[in-house]
MIDO-166789 format. One line per 2 residues: number of its first residue (from 1); their letters; for each residue y, x, z of C-alpha. Coordinates in steps of 0.02 Angstrom, whole numbers. Layout:
! residues N
NUM) a) Y:X:Z  ...
//
This chain:
! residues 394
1) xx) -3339:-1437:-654  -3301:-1291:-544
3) xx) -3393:-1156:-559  -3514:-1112:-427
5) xx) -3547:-940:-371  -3748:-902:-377
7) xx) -3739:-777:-234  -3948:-729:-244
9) xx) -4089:-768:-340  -4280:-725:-368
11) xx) -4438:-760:-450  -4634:-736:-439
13) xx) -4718:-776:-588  -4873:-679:-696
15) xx) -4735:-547:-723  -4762:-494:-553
17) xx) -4653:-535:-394  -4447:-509:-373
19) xx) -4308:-471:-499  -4373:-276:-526
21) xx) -4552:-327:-591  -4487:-477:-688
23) xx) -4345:-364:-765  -4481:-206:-809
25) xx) -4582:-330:-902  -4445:-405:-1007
27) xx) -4389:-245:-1052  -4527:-178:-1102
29) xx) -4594:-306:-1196  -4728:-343:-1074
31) xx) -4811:-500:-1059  -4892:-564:-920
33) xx) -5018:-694:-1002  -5218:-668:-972
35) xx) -5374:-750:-1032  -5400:-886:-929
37) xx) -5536:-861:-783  -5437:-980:-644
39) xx) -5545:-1091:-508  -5717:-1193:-618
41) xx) -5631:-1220:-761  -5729:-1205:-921
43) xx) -5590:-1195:-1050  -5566:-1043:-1193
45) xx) -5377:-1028:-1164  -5264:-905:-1091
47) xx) -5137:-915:-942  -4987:-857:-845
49) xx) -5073:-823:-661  -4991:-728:-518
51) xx) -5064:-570:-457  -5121:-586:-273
53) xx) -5106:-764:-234  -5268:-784:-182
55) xx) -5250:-628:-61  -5093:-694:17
57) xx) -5117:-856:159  -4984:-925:225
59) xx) -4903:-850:396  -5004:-925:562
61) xx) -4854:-1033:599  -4844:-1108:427
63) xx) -5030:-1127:420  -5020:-1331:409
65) xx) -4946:-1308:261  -5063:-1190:175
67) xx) -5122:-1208:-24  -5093:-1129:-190
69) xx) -4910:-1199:-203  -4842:-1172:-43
71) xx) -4909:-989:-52  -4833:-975:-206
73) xx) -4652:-1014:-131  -4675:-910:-5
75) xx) -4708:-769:-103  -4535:-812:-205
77) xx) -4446:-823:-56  -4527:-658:13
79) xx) -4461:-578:-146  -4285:-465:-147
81) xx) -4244:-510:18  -4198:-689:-32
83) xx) -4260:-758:132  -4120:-653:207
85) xx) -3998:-700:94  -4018:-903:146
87) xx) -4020:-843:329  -3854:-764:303
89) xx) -3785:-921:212  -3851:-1048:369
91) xx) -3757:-920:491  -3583:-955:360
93) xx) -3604:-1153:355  -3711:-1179:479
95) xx) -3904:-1227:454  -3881:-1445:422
97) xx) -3744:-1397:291  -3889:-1297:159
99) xx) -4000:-1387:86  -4167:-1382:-30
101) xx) -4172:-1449:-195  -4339:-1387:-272
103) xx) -4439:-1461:-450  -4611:-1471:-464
105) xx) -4735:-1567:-571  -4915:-1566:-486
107) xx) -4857:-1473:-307  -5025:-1446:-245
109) xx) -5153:-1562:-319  -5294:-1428:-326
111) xx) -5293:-1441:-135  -5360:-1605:-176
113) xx) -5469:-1578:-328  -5570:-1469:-216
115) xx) -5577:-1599:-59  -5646:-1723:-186
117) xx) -5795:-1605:-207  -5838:-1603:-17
119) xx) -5823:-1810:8  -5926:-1877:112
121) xx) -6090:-1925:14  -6124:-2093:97
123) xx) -5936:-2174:126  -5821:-2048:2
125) xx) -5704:-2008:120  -5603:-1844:103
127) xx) -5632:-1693:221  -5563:-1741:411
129) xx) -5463:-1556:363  -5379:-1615:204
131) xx) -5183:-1621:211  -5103:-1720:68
133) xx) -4953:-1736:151  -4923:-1547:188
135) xx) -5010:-1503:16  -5031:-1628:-139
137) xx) -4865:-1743:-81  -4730:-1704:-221
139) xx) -4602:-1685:-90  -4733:-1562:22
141) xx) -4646:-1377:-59  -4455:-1435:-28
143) xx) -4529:-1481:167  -4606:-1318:158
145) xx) -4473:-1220:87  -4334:-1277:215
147) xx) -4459:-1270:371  -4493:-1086:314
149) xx) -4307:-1061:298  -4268:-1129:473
151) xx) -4128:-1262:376  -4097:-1432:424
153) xx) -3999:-1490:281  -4046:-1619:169
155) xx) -4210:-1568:40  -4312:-1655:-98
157) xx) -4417:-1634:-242  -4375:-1663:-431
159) xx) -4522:-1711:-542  -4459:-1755:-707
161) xx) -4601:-1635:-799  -4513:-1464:-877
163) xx) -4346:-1504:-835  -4369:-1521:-649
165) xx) -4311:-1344:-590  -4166:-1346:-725
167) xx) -4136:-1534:-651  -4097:-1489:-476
169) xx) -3974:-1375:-519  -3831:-1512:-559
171) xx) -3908:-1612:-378  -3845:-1451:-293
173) xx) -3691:-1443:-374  -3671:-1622:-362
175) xx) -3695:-1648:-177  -3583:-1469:-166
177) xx) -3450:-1554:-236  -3465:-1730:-133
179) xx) -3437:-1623:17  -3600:-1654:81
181) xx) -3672:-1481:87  -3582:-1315:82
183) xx) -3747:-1217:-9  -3910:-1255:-97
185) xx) -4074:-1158:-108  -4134:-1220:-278
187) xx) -4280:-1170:-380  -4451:-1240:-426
189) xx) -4639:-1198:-378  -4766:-1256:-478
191) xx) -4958:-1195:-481  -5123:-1180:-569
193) xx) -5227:-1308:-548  -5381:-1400:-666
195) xx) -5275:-1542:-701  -5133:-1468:-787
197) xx) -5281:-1365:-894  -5385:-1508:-930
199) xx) -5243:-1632:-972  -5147:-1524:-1081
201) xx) -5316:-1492:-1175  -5360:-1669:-1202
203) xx) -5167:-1693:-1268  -5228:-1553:-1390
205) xx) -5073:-1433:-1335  -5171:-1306:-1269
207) xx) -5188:-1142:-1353  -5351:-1033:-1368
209) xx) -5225:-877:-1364  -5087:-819:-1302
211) xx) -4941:-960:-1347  -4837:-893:-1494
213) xx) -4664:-982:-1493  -4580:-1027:-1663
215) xx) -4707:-962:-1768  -4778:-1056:-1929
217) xx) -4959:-1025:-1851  -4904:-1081:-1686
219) xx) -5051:-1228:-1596  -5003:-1242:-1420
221) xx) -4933:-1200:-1262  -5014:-1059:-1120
223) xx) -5000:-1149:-953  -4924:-1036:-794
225) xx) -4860:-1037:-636  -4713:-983:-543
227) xx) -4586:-991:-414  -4413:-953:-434
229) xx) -4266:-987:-340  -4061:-974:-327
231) xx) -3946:-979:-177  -3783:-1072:-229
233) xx) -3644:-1064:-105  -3478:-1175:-122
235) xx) -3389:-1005:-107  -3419:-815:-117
237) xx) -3297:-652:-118  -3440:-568:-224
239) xx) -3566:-681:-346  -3698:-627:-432
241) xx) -3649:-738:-555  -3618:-898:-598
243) xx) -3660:-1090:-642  -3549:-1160:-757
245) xx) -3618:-1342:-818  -3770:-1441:-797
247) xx) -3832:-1545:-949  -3940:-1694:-919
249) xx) -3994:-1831:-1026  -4150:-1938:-1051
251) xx) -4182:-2006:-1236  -4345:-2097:-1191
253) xx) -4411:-2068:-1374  -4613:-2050:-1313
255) xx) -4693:-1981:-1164  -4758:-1849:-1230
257) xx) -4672:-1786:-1389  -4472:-1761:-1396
259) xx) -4375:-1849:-1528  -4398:-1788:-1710
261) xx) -4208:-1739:-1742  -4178:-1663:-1542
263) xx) -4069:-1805:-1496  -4092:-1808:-1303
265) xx) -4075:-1601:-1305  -3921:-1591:-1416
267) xx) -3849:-1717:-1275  -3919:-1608:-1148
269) xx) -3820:-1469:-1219  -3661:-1551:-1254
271) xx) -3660:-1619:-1083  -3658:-1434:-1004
273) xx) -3537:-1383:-1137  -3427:-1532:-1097
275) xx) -3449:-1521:-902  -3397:-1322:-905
277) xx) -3258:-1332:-1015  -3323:-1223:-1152
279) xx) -3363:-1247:-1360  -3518:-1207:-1427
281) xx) -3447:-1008:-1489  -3418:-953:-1305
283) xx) -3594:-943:-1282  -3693:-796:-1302
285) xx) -3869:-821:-1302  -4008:-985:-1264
287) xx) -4148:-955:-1197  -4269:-1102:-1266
289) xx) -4367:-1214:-1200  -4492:-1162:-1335
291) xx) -4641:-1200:-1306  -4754:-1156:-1468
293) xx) -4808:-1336:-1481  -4777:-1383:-1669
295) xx) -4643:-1545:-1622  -4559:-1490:-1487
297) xx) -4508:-1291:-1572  -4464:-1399:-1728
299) xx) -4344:-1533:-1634  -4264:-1410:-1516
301) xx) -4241:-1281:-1665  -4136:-1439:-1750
303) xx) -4047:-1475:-1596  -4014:-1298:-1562
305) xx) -3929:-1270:-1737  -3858:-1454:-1709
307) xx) -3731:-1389:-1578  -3731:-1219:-1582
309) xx) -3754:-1150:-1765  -3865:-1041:-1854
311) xx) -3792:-872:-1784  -3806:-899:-1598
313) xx) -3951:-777:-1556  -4097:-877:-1461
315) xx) -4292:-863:-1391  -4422:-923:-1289
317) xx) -4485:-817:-1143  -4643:-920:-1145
319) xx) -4755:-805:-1225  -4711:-693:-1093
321) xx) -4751:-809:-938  -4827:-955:-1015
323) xx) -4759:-1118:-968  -4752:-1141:-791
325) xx) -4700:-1345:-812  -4594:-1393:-684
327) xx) -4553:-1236:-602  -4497:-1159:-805
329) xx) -4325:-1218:-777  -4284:-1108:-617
331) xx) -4375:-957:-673  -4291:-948:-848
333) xx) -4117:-988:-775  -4177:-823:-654
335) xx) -4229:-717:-829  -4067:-780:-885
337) xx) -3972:-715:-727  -4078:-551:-756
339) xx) -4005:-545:-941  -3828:-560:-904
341) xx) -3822:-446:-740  -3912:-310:-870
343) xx) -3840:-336:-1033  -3979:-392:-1146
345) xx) -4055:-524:-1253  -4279:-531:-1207
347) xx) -4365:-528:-1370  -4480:-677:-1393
349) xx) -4659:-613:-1392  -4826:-638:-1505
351) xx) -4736:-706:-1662  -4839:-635:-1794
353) xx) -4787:-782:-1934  -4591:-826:-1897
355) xx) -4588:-1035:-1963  -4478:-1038:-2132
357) xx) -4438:-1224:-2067  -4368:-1151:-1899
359) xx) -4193:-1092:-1949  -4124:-1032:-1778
361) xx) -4101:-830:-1760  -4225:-831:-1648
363) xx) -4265:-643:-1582  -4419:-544:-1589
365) xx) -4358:-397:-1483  -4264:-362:-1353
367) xx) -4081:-328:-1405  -3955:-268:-1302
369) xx) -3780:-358:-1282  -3632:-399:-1148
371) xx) -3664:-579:-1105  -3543:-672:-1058
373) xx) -3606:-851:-1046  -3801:-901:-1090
375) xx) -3870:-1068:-1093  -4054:-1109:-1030
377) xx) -4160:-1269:-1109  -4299:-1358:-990
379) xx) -4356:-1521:-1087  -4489:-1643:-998
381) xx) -4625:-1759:-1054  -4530:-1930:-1063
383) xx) -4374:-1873:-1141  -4300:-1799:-986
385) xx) -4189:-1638:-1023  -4080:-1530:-970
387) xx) -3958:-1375:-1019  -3887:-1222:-891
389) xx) -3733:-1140:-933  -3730:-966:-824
391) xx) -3594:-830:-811  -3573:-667:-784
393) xx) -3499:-599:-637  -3379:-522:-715
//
């Protein structure tokens, strides 16, 4: 493919709100996981949860729209001036030729865990003030996010579970390159909510501490929640940086457990390597899916090795964030923007016990480096995966 200049990009996550809090965390080794104390839930875990969410409704205008996830987006899109950065783009093309292209994997489905507790006691029925369509509909933050943005371009939501925001990355530069659009806001908002607790805890992948990627003690993942997003433009006299290939695959192995030997990620990864042009030794650093569940470090530690080697430095920002499902692809391709605009490599964090099975050079510190071209891995429930390559402006 061609490469497409990324001409802005943001992210609101537990590390705090824009590209300066994000970037002081990860450089100083700070994580932004708490012990859990979200909503009812009555669970000894710990969690990735953004600062001042609940303090933060939704402009009067926008106020059909308001819950968790769409307040979430809009504090990414407040972020760095990134708002103004789309607005500038819709003046250039012209507001039906951007579009939204935004992964998710529960949108806003507390909205209606808590109108289930205020049914009506004698027929059941949901609150007459309940919105599912503006709130709990999969497809509700990519309405949201282009009605906030004033665009009239085409917009949808990816749900394929972890890979969604990594997913809709290729649809941008897909419909880019059919001529259909001229530039994409892209990203993915995804937000706490007691299903995504409770159902990772019955699957038994929910740690009681902070998640510790590739280490041999490691027993589960810290759920979190984010919202990150990238402006790509068919064209730009000065990038921030640049996408390169989009990896896709879908092995289909088990819904919830990745094959044993990687097989659907080293595809993934191929795929971007193939679709940019490049072999495995132009790239710099990968930022892993890595979630600290025991299958999915070992497969994607195989597949890693699989196509890239043993030498290719590597980690998992997760213990810094916590896994923020659907919305982890955007906001690690975002760290990884943050990496090669600064020169460094972010240190995985809480490995105490590195895994003598996990071969990979995985980092425990920040270390830093001129990057050149990183790759970013988002792999879903179901088999679905995906693989970034990014460039440096330069």
């Amino acid at each position: 493919m061609k490469p497409l200049p990324i001409t802005d990009y943001t992210a609101a996550s537990a590390l705090g709100a824009g590209r300066e809090a994000t970037l002081s965390a990860l450089r100083a080794g700070r994580g932004g996981l708490t012990a859990q104390h979200f909503e009812t839930a009555a669970l000894e875990t710990w969690i990735g949860q953004v600062e001042g969410l609940d303090d933060a409704p939704l402009p009067a205008e926008l106020g059909e729209w308001e819950c968790r996830n769409n307040r979430l987006a809009w504090m990414g899109l407040q972020a760095d001036g990134f708002a103004q950065s789309v607005a500038r783009a819709a003046q250039r093309w012209g507001s039906r030729r951007v579009g939204v292209f935004l992964g998710t994997s529960t949108s806003a489905i507390l909205e209606t865990e808590i109108a289930y507790r205020h049914r009506d006691p004698d027929t059941g029925a949901l609150p007459p003030g309940f919105r599912y369509a503006q709130t709990h509909n999969t497809g509700s933050v990519a309405a949201f996010t282009r009605r906030a943005l004033g665009l009239e371009g085409p917009a949808f939501a990816v749900s394929t579970a972890c890979s969604s925001s990594a997913k809709v990355f290729a649809n941008a530069q897909r419909m880019i390159a059919l001529g259909l659009i001229d530039a994409a806001v892209v990203g993915g908002v995804d937000s706490l909510c007691l299903t995504t607790l409770y159902g990772f805890n019955s699957l038994e992948l929910l740690s009681r501490e902070p998640c510790r990627p590739w280490d041999a003690h490691r027993h589960g993942l810290s759920i979190g929640e984010a919202g990150a997003f990238a402006l790509l433009e068919r064209e730009s006299d000065a990038p921030a940086a640049w996408l390169l290939g989009c990896g896709e695959s879908s092995d289909g192995f088990h819904m919830s457990s990745p094959h044993p030997e990687g097989l659907g990620a080293i595809a993934a990864m191929r795929g971007a390597l193939a679709q940019a042009g490049l072999l495995a030794e132009d790239v710099d650093y990968v930022n892993l899916h890595g979630t600290a569940t025991s299958n999915n470090d070992t497969a994607e530690d195989a597949a890693v090795r699989t196509v890239f080697g043993f030498e290719v430095p590597c980690s998992s920002t997760k213990g810094a964030t916590g896994h923020t499902l659907g919305a982890a692809g955007a906001l690690e391709a975002v760290i990884c923007l943050l990496a090669l605009r600064h020169g460094f490599m972010p240190g995985g964090l809480n490995r105490l016990s590195p895994d003598p099975d996990l071969l990979c050079r995985y980092l425990d510190a920040n270390q830093d480096a001129r990057l050149s071209v990183v790759a970013s891995n988002s792999f879903g429930f179901g088999g679905s995966n995906a693989c970034l390559l990014l460039g440096a402006a330069r």
